[in-house]
C-alpha positions as CSV (number, residue, x, y, z in Angstrom):
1,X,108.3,102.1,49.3
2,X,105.0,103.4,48.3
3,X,105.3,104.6,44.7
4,X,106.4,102.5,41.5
5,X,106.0,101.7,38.1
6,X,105.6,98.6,36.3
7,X,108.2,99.6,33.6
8,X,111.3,99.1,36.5
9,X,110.7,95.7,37.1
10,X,112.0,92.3,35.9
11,X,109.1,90.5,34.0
12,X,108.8,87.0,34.4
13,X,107.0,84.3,33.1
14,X,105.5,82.8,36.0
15,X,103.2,79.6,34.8
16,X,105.2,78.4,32.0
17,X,103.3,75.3,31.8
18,X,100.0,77.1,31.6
19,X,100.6,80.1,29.9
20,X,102.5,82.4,27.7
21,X,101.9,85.4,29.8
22,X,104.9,87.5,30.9
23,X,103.8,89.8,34.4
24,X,105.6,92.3,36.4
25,X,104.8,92.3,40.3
26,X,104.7,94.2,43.4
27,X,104.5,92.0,46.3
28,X,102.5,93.3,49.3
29,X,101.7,92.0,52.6
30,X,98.1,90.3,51.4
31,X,98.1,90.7,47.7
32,X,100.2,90.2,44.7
33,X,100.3,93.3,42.3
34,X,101.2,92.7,38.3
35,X,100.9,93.7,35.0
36,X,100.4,90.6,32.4
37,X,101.4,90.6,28.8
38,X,100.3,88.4,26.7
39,X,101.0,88.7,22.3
40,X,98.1,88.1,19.9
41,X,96.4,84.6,19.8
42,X,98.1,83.5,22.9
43,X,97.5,82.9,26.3
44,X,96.7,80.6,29.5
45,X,94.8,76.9,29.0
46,X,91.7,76.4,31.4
47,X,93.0,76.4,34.8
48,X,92.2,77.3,38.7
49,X,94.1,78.1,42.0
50,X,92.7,78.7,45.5
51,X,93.4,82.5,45.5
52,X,91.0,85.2,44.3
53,X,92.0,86.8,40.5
54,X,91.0,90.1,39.9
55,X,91.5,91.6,36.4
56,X,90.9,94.8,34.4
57,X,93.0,95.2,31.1
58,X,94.3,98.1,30.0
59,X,95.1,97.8,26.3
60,X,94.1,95.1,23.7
61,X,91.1,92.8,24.0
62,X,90.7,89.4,26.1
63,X,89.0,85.9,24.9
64,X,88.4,85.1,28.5
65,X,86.6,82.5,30.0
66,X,85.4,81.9,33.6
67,X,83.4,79.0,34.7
68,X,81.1,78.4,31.7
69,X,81.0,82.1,30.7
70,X,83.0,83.3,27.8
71,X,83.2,87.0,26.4
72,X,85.6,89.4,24.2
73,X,86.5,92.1,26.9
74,X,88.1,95.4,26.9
75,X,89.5,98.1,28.5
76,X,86.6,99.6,30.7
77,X,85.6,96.1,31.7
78,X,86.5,94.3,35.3
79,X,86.6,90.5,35.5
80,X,86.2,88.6,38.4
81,X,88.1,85.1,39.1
82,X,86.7,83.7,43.2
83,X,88.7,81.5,44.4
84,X,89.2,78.0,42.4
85,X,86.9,79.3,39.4
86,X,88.3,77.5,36.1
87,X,89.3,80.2,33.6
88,X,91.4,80.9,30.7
89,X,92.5,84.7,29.8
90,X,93.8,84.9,26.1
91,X,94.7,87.9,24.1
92,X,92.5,88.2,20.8
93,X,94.2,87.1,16.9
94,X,94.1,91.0,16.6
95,X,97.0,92.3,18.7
96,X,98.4,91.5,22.5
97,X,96.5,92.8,25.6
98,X,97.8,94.2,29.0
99,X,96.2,93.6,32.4
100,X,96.3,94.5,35.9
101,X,96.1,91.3,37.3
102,X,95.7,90.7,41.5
103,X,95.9,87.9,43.2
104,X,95.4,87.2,46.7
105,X,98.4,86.0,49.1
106,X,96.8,82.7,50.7
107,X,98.3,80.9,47.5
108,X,101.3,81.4,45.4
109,X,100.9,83.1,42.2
110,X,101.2,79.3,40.8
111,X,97.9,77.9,38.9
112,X,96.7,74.0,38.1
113,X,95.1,72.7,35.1
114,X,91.4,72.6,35.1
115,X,91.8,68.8,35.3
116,X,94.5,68.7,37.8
117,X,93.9,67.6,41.8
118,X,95.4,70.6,43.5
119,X,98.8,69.7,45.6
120,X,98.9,69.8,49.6
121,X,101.7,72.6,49.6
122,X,101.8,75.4,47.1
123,X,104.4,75.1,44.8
124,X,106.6,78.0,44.3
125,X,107.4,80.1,40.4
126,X,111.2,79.2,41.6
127,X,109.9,75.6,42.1
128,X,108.3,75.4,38.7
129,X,110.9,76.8,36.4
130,X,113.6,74.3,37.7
131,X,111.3,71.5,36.9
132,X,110.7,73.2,33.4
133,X,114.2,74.0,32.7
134,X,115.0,70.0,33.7
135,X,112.1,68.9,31.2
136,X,109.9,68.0,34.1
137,X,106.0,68.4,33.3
138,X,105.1,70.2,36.7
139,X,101.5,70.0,36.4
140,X,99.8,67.1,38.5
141,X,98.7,63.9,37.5
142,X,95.5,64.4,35.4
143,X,92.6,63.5,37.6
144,X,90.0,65.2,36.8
145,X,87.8,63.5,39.2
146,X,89.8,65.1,42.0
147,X,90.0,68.6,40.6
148,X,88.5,71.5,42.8
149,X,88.0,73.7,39.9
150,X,84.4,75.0,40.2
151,X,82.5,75.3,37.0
152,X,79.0,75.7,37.4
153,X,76.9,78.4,39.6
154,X,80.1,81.3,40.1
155,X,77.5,84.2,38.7
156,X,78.1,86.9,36.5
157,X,81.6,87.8,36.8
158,X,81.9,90.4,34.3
159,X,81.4,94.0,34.9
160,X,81.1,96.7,32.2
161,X,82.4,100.0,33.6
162,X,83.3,101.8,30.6
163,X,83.2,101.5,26.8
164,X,86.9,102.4,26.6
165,X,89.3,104.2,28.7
166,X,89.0,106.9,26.5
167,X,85.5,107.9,27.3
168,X,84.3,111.4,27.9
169,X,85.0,111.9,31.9
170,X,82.0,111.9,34.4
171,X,80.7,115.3,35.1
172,X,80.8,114.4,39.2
173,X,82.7,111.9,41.0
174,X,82.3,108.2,40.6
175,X,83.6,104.6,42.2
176,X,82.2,101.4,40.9
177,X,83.6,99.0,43.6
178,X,83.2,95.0,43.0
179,X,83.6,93.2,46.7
180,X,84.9,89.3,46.0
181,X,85.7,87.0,49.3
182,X,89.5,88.7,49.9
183,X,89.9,91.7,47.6
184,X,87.7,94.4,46.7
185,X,88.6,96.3,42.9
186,X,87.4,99.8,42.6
187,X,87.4,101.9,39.3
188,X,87.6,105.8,40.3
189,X,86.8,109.1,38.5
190,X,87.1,112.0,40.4
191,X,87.0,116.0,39.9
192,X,89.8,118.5,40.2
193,X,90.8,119.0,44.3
194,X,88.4,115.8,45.3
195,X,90.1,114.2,48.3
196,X,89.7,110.7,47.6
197,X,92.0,109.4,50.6
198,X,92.6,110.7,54.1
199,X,93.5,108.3,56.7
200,X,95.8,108.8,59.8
201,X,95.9,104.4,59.7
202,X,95.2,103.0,56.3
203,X,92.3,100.0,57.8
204,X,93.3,98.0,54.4
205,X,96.3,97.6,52.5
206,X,95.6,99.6,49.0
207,X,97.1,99.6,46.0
208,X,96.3,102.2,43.2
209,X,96.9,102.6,39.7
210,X,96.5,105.7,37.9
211,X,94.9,105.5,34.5
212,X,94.8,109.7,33.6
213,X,94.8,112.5,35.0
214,X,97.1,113.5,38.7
215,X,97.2,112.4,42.0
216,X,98.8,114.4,44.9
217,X,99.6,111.7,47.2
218,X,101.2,111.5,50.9
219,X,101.9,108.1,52.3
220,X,104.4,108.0,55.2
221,X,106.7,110.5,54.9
222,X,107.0,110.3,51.2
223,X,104.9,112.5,48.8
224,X,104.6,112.4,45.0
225,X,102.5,113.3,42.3
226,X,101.0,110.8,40.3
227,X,100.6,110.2,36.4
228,X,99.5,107.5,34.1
229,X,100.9,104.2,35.0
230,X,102.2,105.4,38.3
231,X,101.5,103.4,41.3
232,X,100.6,104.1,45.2
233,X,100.9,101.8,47.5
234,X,99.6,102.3,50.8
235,X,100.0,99.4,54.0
236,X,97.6,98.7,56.3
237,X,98.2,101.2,59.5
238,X,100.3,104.2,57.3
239,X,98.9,107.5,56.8
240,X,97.9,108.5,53.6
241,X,96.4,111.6,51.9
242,X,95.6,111.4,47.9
243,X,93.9,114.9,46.4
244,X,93.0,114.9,42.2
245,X,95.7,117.7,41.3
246,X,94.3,120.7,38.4
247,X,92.9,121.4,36.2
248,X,91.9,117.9,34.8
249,X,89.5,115.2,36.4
250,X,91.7,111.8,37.4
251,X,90.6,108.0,37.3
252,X,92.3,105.5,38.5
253,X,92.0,101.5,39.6
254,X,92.6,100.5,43.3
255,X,92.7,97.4,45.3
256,X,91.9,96.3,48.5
257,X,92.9,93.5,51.3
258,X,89.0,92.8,53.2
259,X,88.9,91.8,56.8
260,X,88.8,88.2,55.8
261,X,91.9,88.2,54.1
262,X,94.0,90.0,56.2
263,X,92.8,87.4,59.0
264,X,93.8,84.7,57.1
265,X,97.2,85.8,56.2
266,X,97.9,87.2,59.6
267,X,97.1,83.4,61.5
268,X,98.6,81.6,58.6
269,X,101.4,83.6,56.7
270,X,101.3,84.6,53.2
271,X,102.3,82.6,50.3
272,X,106.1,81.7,49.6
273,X,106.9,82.8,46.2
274,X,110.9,83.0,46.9
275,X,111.9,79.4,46.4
């Protein structure tokens, strides 16, 4: 199925020993795709997992840390978690946040504390919240000496796109696209009748999310045109054809699988996250 919306799906509170955060998700072939929630002054302690975290909010601020690096983000900004980077992502004492928030599918959507060895298998959400219900800690053993959590030498990892996502539109089209080590996150704006996807096989699985304006999209056999929080989903090796629709300009967030990723998942097999 390649259009949804967050709003039609169960959210869950996946990490309940690490964070208050709430998410709805799309599962695809190489990637999970969610929506986090999370109310004012709460959030995630300092944590890490071996899959790639890519996040952009859309409403509210985050007090979010990677590495050593803290800052107060907005909308308009792009954060960037590589693989086994410590962060914490907390919504601000004035008011709750939303993010997109994707993840990789070499891991489970499960995280570790910062001073936590990671375990040999992944451990599943369904895994966790038994243990949680029963009154079981589920985190590890703290042994910090044995925690792959990197700290130190990650770069900069945020990236100012916009001042807020109610900023004038561009005059042309424009794509800032930030390339990590198994997803790639592009921010979009692009004029009235712009043909921003035309592929008879998709190369990478691609996830978009609409932020204004229309999209005219054809993927498979289904077509549909896309709003504000509307999402496309296209698979690796479907057709797809996505055109800005009249009279205003459109922007919109997409993701992509890379190369390496899809290797990966295709010798190894994605995460289990179904218990």
């Amino acid at each position: 199925m390649p259009f949804h919306r967050f709003e039609g799906l169960e959210a869950q509170r996946l990490n309940p020993h690490l964070s208050s955060g709430r998410g709805r998700t799309i599962e695809g072939r190489y990637m999970y795709f969610r929506t986090v929630h999370k109310d004012a002054g709460t959030g995630s302690e300092l944590h890490y997992h071996p899959n790639e975290l890519m996040i952009f909010p859309v409403s509210g601020k985050l007090n979010a840390v990677v590495g050593k690096q803290r800052r107060i983000v907005s909308p308009g900004t792009f954060v960037h978690c590589p693989p086994n980077a410590r962060h914490s992502m907390r919504a601000t004492e004035d008011g709750g946040v939303d993010y997109l928030y994707i993840k990789d599918r070499t891991w489970t959507l499960i995280g570790f504390a910062a001073d936590e060895a990671l375990p040999q298998r992944a451990p599943t959400p369904e895994e966790v919240a038994r243990a949680h219900r029963a009154g079981i800690w589920p985190g590890g053993r703290k042994e910090p000496e044995k925690s792959q959590a990197i700290v130190e030498g990650l770069g900069e990892c945020y990236y100012p796109i916009l001042d807020s996502l109610q900023a004038p539109p561009s005059s042309g089209r424009r794509e800032h696209w930030v390339t990590g080590a198994r997803l790639a996150f592009g921010f979009v704006e692009a004029q009235p009748g712009d043909e921003v996807e035309r592929t008879r096989r998709a190369a990478r699985e691609t996830f978009i999310y609409v932020l204004s304006g229309e999209l005219d999209a054809a993927v498979g056999g289904e077509r549909r045109s896309a709003r504000c929080g509307d999402i496309i989903r296209i698979p690796r090796g479907i057709a797809a054809r996505i055109t800005v629709g009249k009279p205003a300009p459109a922007r919109y967030c997409a993701v992509r699988s890379t190369p390496a990723l899809e290797a990966a998942v295709d010798t190894l097999g994605a995460s289990d996250d179904k218990g």
